[in-house]
Each structure stands twice: as C-alpha cells, then as structure tokens.
N, C-alpha and C positions, 0 to 999 in steps of 0.2 A: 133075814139074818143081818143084823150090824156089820159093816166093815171096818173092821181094826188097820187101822196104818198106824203105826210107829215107825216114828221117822228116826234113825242114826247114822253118825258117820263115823271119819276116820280121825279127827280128830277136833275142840272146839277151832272154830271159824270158818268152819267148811262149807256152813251155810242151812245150820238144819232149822232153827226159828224164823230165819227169812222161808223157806221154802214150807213150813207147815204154814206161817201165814198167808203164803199164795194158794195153797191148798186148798185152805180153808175157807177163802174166798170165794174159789172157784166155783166150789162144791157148792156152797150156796147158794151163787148165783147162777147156779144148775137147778137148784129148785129142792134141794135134797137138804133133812134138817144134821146138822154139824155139831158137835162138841169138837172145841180148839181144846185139848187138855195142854196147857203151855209148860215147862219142863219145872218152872218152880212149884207148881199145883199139888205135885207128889206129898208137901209138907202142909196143903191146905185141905185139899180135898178131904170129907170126911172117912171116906173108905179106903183112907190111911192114916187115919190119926194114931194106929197103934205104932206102924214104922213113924211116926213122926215123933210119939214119943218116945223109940228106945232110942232111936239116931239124935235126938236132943240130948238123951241122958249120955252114954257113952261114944258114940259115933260108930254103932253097929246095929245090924239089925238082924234080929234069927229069920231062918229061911223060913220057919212055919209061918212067923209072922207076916212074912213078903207073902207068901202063897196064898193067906184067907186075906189079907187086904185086895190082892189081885181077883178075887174069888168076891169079893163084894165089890170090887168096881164091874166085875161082867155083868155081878146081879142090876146093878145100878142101870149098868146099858140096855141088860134087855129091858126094865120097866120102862125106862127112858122114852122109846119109841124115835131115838136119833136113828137116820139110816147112815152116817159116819162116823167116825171119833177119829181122829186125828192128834197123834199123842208126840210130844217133842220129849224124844230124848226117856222114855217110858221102860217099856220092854222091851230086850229080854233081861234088861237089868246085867246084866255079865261084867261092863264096868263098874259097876257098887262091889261084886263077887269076889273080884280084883281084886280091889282097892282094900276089900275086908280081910286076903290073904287065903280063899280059897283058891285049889287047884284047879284042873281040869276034869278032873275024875269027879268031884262033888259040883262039878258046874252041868256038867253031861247029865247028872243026875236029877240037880233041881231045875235044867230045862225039861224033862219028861214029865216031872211033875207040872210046871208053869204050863207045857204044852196041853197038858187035859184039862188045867181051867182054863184054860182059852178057846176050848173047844167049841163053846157055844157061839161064837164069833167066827166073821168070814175074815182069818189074819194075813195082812201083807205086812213085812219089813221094807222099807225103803231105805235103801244105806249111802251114803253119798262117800263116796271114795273120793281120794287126792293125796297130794304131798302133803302130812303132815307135819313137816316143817316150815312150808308156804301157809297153811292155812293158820298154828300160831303165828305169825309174824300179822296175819292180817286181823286176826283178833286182837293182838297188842296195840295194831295202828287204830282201833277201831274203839278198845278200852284204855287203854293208856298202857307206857311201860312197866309201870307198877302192876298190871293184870299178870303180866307175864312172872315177873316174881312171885304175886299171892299164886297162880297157878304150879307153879314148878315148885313150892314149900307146899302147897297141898296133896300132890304127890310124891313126894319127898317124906312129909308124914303116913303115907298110907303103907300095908305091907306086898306093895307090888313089886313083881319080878319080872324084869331087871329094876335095880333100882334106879332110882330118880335122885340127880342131887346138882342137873344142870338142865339148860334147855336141849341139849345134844342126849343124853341120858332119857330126857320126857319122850322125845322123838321115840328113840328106840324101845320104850315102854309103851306108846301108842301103837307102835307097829305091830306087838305083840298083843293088843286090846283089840285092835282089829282083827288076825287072825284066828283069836280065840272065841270072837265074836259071831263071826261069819261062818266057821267051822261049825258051833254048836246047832248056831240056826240052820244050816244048812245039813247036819245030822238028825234032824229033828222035822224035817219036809217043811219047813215054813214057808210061805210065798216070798219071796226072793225079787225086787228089782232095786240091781246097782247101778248108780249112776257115775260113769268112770271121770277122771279129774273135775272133776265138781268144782274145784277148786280153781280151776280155769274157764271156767264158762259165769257169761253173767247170773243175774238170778233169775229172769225172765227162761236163760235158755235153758236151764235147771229146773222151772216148771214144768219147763213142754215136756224133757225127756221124762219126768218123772207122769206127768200126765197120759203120755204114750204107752208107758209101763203101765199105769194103774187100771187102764182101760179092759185089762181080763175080768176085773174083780169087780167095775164100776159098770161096765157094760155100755149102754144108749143112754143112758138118762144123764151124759156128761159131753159135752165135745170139747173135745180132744188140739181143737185146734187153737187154744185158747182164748 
C-alpha cells in the first residue's frame, strides 16, 4: 500500500515546502519511487481539474467535487506503483473549509467522508507546529513585505472566524485553523506526527524529527539517521 504524507502546519513560513523537499529526497535516495505532489499542483494536476475549475470560476468549491477529485488521485496512486506521495500543503483540506465559511459540524462530516477515500492508502499527517506570528514574519523576510499585505487581504477576503483585517487578527485566525485542523484529524484516527516549534529549529533538524516520526509507516527500507 502507498504511503500518503501530507505535510501541514501552523502557519505559512513554518517550513512545509522546505521539508516535503527534504522528504522527498530522502525517500528516494532510499531507493523507494516518490511523487513530490507540491502545494500549487492542486490547480494542475488532472484529477482536479473539476476543483480547478469551480475555484477559477467563483472561488469555491463543492465538497462533492473535493471528495471525487480526492477519489481520482488515490485511483491515480494505486495504478501509479509509487511506494510514496508526499503532498504539500494537500489534505485534509480544513483550511480551504475555513476560508469557504464552513463550521465544524460540516467539517467533522466531510472528514468521514475524505477519511473512507483515503482508505486505500497507508495515511500520515505530518504537522509542523510553532509560533505563528514568528513564522509570518519569516515568510515576509523571505517573500517581501508586500507578501504580508497580499496574505492578510486574502484572508480578510475569505469568510473565516475570527476575522482577519490585520496581521494581529491573522495570528488569532491561524490559531483557530490550527485547532480546528488537528482536532478533526485527530477525531478521525489519522496518523499523527507533530513536530513541536518547528519554527525554531533549522531545516535539517526538522527533517530528522520528522524522519524519526515517519519511521512507523516507512519501516527499514529508510534510515533514519539521515
């Protein structure tokens, strides 16, 4: 069975595309065949051109349509014959759910659902916690001040609660994308390894812990010691 890692964290800059690209390295230079799915792919990949189309049209997307796109990338996987995927920033989707104005009650829900298409997959979450007020400030150093502004109007447009309509504001809407995030995964049994301030640790030592973690699901055919 393919092993699903979807990599999320606590907030952007926290380190999740640097660290699916160490992953993803690794893994291969393990000997084991890899799909990078990289976090813009969602809008390229074929087995979401339907959410690519309704999110171009209006900037939403129906959950039926989320759930058989997901339901054609596992088909994808099994034909595949990848023994990884490695997805940035992918599933459980709960920040899209947000951002689109759903609750908790209908997020609980279409994770039960998302959970039985996943089923034919061995799934781990990997989540990288930290301050996310540290980790915008290092996405801003890293995209310019102007990232910080297009970011905090992008949620400022969306119907998330609490609202957003400063970087002090985004903070405390992340905190709540977080809890709501890890809550549902974690009602729902998903594999589970968090990587605590993430955001203080280099990227290298962000590998290891996350390498150390994965080693239930990857077994021998990886060392560990990077």
């Amino acid at each position: 069975m393919t092993v699903l890692i979807t990599v999320w964290g606590a907030s952007p800059g926290v380190g999740k595309s640097t660290l699916c690209d160490g992953l993803s390295r690794w893994l291969a230079g393990a000997g084991l065949r890899v799909d990078h799915f990289r976090e813009e792919e969602i809008l390229t990949r074929p087995q979401f051109a339907a959410v690519a189309a309704e999110f171009t049209a209006d900037g939403t997307v129906r959950l039926p349509t989320l759930l058989a796109a997901t339901a054609r990338f596992v088909d994808a996987v099994a034909a595949s014959g990848d023994d990884v995927v490695v997805a940035d920033a992918l599933m459980p989707y709960v920040p899209t759910l947000l951002a689109m104005g759903h609750g908790e009650e209908t997020i609980d829900a279409f994770m039960a659902d998302l959970t039985e298409v996943l089923a034919r997959v061995q799934l781990v979450m990997v989540f990288l916690d930290g301050n996310a007020g540290s980790a915008l400030s290092r996405a801003a150093t890293r995209e310019g001040e102007q990232w910080l502004d297009w970011y905090v109007g992008k949620l400022a447009g969306y119907e998330v609660s609490p609202p957003v309509t400063d970087v002090a504001s985004a903070v405390q809407y992340l905190l709540r994308e977080r809890a709501v995030t890890l809550g549902a995964v974690r009602r729902k049994g998903w594999s589970l390894v968090v990587i605590e301030r993430a955001d203080e640790l280099p990227p290298d030592g962000v590998l290891q812990v996350a390498q150390r973690g994965l080693t239930p699901w990857l077994g021998e055919q990886t060392d560990t010691r990077g």
